[in-house]
C-alpha positions as CSV (number, residue, x, y, z in Angstrom):
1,X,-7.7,15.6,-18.3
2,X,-6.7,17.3,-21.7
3,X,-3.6,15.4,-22.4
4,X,-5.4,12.0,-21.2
5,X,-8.0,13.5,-24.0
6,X,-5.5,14.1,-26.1
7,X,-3.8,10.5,-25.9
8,X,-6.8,8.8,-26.6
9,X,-7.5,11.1,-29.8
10,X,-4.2,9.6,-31.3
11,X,-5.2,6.1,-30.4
12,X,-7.9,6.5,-32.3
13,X,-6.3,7.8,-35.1
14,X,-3.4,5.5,-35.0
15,X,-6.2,2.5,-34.8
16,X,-7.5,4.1,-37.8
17,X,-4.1,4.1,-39.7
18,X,-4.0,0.0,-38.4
19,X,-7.3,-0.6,-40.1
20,X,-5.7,0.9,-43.4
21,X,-2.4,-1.0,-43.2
22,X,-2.3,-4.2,-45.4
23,X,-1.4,-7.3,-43.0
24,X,2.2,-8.5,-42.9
25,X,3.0,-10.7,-45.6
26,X,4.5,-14.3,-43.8
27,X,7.5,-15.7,-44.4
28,X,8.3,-18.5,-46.5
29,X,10.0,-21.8,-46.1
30,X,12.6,-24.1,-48.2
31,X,11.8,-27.3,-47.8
32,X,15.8,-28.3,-47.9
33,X,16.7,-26.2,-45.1
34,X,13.7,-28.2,-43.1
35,X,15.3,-31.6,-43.7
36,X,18.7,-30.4,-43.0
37,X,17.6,-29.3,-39.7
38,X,15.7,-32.6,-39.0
39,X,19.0,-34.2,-40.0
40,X,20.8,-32.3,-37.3
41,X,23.1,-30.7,-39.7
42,X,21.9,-27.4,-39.0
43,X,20.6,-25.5,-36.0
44,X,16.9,-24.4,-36.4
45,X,17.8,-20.6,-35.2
46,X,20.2,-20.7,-38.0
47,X,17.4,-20.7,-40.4
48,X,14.8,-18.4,-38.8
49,X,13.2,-22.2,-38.2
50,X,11.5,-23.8,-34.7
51,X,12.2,-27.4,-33.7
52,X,10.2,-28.9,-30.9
53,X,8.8,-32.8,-30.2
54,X,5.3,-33.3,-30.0
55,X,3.5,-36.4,-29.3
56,X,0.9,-36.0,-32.1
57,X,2.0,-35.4,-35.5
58,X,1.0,-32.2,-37.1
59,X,-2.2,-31.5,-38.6
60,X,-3.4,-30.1,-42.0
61,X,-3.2,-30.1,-45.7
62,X,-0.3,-32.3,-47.4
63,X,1.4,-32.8,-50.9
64,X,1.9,-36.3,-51.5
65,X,5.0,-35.3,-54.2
66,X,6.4,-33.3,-51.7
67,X,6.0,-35.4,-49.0
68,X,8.0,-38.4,-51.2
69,X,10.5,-35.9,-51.7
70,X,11.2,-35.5,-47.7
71,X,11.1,-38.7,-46.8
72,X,13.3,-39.9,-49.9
73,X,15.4,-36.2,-48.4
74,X,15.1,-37.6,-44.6
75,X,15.3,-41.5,-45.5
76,X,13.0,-42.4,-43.7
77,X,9.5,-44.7,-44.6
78,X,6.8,-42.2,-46.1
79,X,4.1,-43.6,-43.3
80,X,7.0,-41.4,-40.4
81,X,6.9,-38.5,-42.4
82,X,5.1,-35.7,-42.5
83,X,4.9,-32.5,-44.5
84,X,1.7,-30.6,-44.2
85,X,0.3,-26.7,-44.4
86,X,-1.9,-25.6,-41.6
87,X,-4.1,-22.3,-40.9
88,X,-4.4,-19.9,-43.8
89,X,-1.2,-22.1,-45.8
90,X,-2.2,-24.4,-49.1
91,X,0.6,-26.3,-50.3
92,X,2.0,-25.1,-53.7
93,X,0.3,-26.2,-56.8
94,X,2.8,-28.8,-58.5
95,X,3.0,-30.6,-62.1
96,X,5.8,-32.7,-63.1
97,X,5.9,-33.9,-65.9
98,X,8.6,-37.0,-66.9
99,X,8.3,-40.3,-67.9
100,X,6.9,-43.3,-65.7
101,X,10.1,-45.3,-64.0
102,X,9.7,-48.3,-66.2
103,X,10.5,-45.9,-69.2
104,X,13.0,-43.7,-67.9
105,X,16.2,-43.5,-69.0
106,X,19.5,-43.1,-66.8
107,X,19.6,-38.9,-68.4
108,X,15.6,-39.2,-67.2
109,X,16.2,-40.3,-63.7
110,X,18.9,-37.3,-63.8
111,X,16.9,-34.9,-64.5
112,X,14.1,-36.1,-62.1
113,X,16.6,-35.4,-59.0
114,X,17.6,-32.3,-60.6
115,X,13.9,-31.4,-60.9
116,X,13.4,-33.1,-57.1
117,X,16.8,-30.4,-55.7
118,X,15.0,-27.7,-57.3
119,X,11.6,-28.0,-55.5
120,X,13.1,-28.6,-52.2
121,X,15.3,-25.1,-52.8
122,X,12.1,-23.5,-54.0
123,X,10.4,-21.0,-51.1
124,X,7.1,-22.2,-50.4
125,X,4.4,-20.7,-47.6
126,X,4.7,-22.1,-43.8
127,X,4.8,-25.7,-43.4
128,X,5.5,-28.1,-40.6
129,X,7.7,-30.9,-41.4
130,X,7.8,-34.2,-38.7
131,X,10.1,-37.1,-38.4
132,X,9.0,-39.8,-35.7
133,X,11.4,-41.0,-33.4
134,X,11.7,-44.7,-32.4
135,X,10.0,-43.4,-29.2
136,X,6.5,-42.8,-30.7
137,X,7.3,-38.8,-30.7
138,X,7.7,-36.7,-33.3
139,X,10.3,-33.8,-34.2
140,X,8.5,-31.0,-35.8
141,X,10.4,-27.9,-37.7
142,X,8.4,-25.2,-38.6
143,X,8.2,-21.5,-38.9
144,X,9.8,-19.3,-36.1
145,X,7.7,-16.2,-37.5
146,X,4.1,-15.6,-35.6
147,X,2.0,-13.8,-37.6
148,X,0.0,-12.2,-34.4
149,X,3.3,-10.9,-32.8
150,X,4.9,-9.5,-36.3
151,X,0.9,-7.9,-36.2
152,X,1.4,-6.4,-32.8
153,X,4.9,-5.1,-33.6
154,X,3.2,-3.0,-36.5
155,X,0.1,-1.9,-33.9
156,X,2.6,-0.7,-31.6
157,X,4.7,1.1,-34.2
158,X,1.3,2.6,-35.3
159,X,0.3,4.2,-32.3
160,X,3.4,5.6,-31.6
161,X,3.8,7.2,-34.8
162,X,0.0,8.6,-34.2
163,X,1.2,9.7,-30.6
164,X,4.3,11.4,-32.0
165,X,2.2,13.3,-34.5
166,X,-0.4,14.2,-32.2
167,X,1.9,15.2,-28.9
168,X,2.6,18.9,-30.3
169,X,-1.5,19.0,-30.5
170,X,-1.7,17.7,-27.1
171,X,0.7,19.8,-25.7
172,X,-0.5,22.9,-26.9
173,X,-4.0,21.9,-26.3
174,X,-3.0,21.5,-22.5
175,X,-1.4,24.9,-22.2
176,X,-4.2,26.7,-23.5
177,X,-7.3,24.9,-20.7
178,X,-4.3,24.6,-18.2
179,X,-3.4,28.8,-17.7
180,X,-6.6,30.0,-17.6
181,X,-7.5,27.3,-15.2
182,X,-4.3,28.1,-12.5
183,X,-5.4,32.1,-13.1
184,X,-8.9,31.0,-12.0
185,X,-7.6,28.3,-9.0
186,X,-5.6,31.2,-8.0
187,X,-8.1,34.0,-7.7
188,X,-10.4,31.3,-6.2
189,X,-8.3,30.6,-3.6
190,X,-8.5,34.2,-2.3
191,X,-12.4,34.2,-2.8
192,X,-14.2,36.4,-0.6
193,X,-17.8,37.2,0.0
194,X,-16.8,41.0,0.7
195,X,-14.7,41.2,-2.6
196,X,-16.6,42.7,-5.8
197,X,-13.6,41.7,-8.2
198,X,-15.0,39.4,-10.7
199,X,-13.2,35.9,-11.3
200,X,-11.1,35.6,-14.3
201,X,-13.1,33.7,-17.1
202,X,-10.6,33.8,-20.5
203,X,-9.9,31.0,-21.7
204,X,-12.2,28.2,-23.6
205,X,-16.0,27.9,-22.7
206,X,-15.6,25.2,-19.3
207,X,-13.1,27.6,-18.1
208,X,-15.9,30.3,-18.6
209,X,-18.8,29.0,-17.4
210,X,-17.0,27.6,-13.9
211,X,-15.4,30.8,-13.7
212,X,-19.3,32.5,-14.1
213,X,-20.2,30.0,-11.3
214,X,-18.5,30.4,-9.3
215,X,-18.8,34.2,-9.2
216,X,-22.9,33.4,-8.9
217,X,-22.7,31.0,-6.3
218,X,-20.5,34.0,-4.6
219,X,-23.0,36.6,-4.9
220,X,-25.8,33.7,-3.3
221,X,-23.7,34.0,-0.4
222,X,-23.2,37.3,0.1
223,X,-27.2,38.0,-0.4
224,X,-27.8,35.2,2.3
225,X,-25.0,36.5,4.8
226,X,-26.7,39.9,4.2
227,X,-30.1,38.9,5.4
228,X,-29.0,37.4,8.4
229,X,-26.9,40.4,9.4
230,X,-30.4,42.6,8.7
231,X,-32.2,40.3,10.8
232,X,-29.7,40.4,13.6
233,X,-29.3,44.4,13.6
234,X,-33.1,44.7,13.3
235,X,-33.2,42.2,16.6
236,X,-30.5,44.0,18.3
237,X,-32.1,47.3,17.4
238,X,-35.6,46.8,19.0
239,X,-33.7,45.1,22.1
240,X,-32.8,49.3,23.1
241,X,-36.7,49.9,23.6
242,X,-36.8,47.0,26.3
243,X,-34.0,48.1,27.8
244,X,-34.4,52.1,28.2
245,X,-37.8,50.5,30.1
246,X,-35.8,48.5,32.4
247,X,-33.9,51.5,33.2
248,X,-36.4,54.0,34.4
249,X,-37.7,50.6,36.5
250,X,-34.6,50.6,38.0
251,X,-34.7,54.4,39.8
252,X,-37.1,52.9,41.6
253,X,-35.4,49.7,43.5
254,X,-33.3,50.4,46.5
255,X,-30.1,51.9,45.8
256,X,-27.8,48.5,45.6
257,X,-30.2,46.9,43.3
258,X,-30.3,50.1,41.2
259,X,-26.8,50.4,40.9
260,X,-26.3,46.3,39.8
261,X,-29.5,46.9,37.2
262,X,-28.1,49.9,35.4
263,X,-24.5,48.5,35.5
264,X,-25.6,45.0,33.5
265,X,-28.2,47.6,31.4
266,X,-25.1,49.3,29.9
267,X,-23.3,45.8,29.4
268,X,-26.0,45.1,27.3
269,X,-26.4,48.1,25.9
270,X,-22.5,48.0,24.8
271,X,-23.0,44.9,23.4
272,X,-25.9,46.0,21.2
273,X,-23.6,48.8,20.4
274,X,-21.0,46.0,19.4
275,X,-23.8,44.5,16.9
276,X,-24.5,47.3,15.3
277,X,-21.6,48.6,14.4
278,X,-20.7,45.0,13.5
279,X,-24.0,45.0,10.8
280,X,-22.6,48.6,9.9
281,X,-19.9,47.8,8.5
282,X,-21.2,44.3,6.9
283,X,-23.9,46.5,4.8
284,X,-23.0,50.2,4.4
285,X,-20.4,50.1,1.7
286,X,-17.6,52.1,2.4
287,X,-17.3,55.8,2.1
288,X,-13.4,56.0,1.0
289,X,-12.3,60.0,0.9
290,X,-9.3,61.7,1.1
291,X,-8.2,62.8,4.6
292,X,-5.7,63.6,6.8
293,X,-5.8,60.4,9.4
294,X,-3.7,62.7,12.4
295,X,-7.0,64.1,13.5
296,X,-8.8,61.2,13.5
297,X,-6.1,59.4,15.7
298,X,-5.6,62.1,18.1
299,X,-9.7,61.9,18.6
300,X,-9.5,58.1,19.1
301,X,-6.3,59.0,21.5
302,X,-8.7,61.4,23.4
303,X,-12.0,59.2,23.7
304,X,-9.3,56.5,25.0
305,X,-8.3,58.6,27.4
306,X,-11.8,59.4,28.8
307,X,-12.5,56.0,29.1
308,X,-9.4,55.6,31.4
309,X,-7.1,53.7,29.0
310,X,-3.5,55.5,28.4
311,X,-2.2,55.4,24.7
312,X,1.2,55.5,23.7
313,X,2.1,57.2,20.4
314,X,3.9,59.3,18.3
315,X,2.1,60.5,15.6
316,X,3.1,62.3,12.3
317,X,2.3,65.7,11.8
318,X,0.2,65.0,8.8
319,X,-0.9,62.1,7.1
320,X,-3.1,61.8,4.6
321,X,-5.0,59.0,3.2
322,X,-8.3,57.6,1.5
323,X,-10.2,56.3,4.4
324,X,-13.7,55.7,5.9
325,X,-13.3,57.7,9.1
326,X,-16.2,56.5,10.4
327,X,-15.0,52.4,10.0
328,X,-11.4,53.1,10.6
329,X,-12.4,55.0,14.2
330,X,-14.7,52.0,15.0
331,X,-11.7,49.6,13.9
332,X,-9.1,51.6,16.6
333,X,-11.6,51.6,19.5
334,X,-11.8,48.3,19.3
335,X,-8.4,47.3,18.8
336,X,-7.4,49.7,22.0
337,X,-10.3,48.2,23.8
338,X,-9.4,45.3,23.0
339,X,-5.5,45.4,24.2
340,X,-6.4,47.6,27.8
341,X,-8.7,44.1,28.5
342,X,-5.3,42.7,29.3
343,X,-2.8,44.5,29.7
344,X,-1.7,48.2,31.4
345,X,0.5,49.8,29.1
346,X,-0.8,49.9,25.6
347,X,1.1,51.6,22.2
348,X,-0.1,52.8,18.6
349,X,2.7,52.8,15.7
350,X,1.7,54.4,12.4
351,X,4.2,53.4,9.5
352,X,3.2,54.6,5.8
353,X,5.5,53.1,3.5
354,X,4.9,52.0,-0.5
355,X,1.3,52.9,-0.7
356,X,0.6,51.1,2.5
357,X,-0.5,52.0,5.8
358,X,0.3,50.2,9.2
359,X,-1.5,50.9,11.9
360,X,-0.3,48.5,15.1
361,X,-1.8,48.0,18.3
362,X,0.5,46.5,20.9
363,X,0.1,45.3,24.2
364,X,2.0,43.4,26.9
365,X,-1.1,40.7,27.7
366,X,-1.0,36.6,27.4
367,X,-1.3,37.1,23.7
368,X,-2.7,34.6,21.3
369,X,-2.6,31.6,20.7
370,X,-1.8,30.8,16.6
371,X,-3.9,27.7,16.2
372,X,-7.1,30.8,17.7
373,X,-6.1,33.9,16.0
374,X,-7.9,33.0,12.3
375,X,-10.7,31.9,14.3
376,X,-11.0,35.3,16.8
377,X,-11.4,37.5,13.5
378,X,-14.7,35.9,12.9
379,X,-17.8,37.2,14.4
380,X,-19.1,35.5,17.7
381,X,-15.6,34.1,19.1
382,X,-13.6,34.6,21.9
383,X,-10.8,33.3,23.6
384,X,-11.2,31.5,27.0
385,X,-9.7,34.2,29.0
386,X,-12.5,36.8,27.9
387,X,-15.4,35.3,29.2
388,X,-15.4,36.9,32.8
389,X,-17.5,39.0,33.9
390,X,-14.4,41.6,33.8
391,X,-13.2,41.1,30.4
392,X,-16.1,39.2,29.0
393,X,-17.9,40.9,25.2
394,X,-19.9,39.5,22.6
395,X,-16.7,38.5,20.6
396,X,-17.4,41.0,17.6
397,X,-14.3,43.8,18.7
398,X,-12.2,41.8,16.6
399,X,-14.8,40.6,13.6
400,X,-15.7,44.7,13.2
401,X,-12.0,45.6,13.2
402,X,-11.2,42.9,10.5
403,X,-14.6,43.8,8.6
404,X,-13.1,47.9,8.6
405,X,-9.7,46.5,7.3
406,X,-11.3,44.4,4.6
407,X,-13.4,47.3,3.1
408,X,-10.6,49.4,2.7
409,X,-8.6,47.1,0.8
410,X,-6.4,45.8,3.4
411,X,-6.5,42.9,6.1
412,X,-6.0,42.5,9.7
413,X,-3.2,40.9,11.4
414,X,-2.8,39.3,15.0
415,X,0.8,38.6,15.9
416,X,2.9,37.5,18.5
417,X,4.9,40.7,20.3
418,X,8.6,39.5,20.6
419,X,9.1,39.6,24.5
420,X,5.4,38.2,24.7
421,X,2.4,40.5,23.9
422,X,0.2,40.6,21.4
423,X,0.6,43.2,17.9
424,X,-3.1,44.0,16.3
425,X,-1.8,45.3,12.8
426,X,-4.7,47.0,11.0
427,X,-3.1,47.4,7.6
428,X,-4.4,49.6,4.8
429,X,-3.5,49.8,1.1
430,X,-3.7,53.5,-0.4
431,X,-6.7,53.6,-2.6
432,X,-6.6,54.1,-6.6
């Protein structure tokens, strides 16, 4: 956009340089030359001269003297001559002087010819000079040069001077809107409604004010995705009131009844559970501290345990981080959870290395698909093979381990297990 800018700037300032030039002065003629090349003794190129036929004789201003003098040059009959200036030509002002023919002398009639070689040597402005054939045509020499092309030449010449002058401008001018702009593509391109790192905006005013923006029209979103996660925790909330009724009801149906009741109760009530923690970790902002994560992990180990899922591990004997150990414990139930669904065996690896921690979950289940495993880290999905009864959720296990990971910096992963499986990498930078 710049260096199109740019280009047109030294258009207009080599059009402006055109306007002061003074127009290109024509050529001129010899009117001996002309005859000579109507004699065919020499070539018009030769000359810088044009011959064509025509079947009209050309038009414009003659000199009767001068037009004597070709056809007495040509020997031809004055009536199958003619010598004329056309356009923005005049014919040459001419006064001879000699006596009449009847008084001249033989050293008069001398120096007449001498007088007549010297005029048709002399350089006069553009003319055309025809001869007509016996056919009715006529042979026409005039001037090769064309005042409009010898014009565009100097135009041309113009503007690339101007462009010449102007590219270091132009190229500078470029740099300076296009850095700023790939800094601000670039941090665009990672744009998220959970990240409170401004936008870059250096660089001239444009670059500014898209960069300001865009940063607005992020923090829109982020208020609007806000409300609707209140409004879904406050529904999911007063759903527990309902439900705690619905379970008292239930002591009193017959004992089969009871126990399906209460076991879809507690399915509901998980899922609830799911929500919540989901609109947890959407709206509290983190609560990073220093900590040693072993405890934490043996704790999550434990409550795995209880819940009849078998964890293996091998843990340091200390490690300690900056972590929300309420949002990273959330993260690893889910994850574990998430893994028993389908398969037996289930293992946790913790790796710190280079200010980054890796905490995988690995499995030996189907796996996922790649074309579904962007798609499963957002709230509210789930893969076809989760929605039995069995293995069934609300398809938020995922969404609040990948909401834990983002507020601590860090992302999470799902990839493929080599020998099949899946690997749930919850990875965490080490806070500044």
């Amino acid at each position: 956009m710049l260096a199109v800018s740019s280009l047109l700037l030294a258009t207009a300032v080599s059009m402006a340089v055109v306007g002061w030039l003074p127009r290109p002065a024509a050529p001129q003629m010899r009117l001996d030359q002309a005859m000579q090349v109507l004699r065919g003794e020499r070539t018009a190129d030769s000359v810088g001269l044009r011959l064509d036929v025509r079947a009209q004789p050309p038009e414009g201003t003659g000199h009767a003297r001068l037009q004597r003098l070709a056809a007495d040059g040509l020997h031809h009959p004055a009536q199958h001559v003619r010598l004329v200036w056309g356009g923005n030509s005049k014919p040459p002002d001419i006064h001879v002087i000699a006596a009449g023919e009847e008084q001249a002398s033989a050293s008069d009639t001398a120096t007449l010819k001498a007088a007549q070689q010297v005029l048709a040597s002399l350089p006069w402005p553009p003319f055309e000079l025809a001869v007509q054939q016996p056919d009715g045509r006529w042979r026409v020499v005039s001037s090769a040069y064309s005042d409009l092309a010898a014009w565009r030449r100097q135009v041309l010449l113009a503007l690339l001077g101007g462009t010449v002058l102007l590219a270091p401008l132009a190229a500078w001018a470029a740099v300076r809107l296009g850095r700023p702009l790939r800094r601000l593509a670039d941090a665009s391109a990672h744009l998220d409604l959970h990240a409170q790192t401004p936008l870059p905006d250096d660089g001239p005013r444009e670059v500014q004010m898209l960069a300001v923006a865009l940063d607005a029209g992020r923090t829109r979103l982020r208020e609007q995705a806000q409300q609707m996660t209140r409004m879904l925790a406050a529904v999911a909330h007063d759903l527990r009131t309902p439900l705690t009724g619905l379970r008292l009801r239930a002591e009193f149906a017959p004992p089969a009844q009871a126990a399906r009741m209460v076991a879809d109760i507690e399915r509901m009530n998980a899922m609830i559970e799911q929500v919540l923690d989901y609109a947890r970790g959407e709206l509290q902002p983190p609560q990073l501290q220093l900590m040693d994560l072993v405890p934490l992990l043996n704790d999550c180990l434990q409550a795995a345990h209880l819940r009849g899922i078998a964890v293996a591990t091998e843990l340091p004997a200390s490690l300690p981080w900056q972590a929300d150990a309420l949002l990273l414990r959330r993260a690893l139930d889910n994850l574990i959870d998430n893994a028993s669904r389908y398969a037996v065996a289930v293992e946790l690896r913790v790796v710190p290395e280079n200010g980054l921690l890796q905490l995988d979950v690995l499995d030996r289940g189907p796996g996922i698909p790649a074309e579904d495993r962007e798609r499963l880290l957002q709230p509210f999905q789930r893969s076809e093979t989760s929605r039995s009864r069995a293995t069934g959720g609300t398809g938020l296990g995922l969404a609040v381990a990948a909401n834990a990971a983002r507020s601590h910096g860090g992302q999470l992963q799902l990839l493929q297990r080599e020998g099949g499986g899946l690997i749930a990498r919850l990875q965490l930078p080490q806070a500044r």
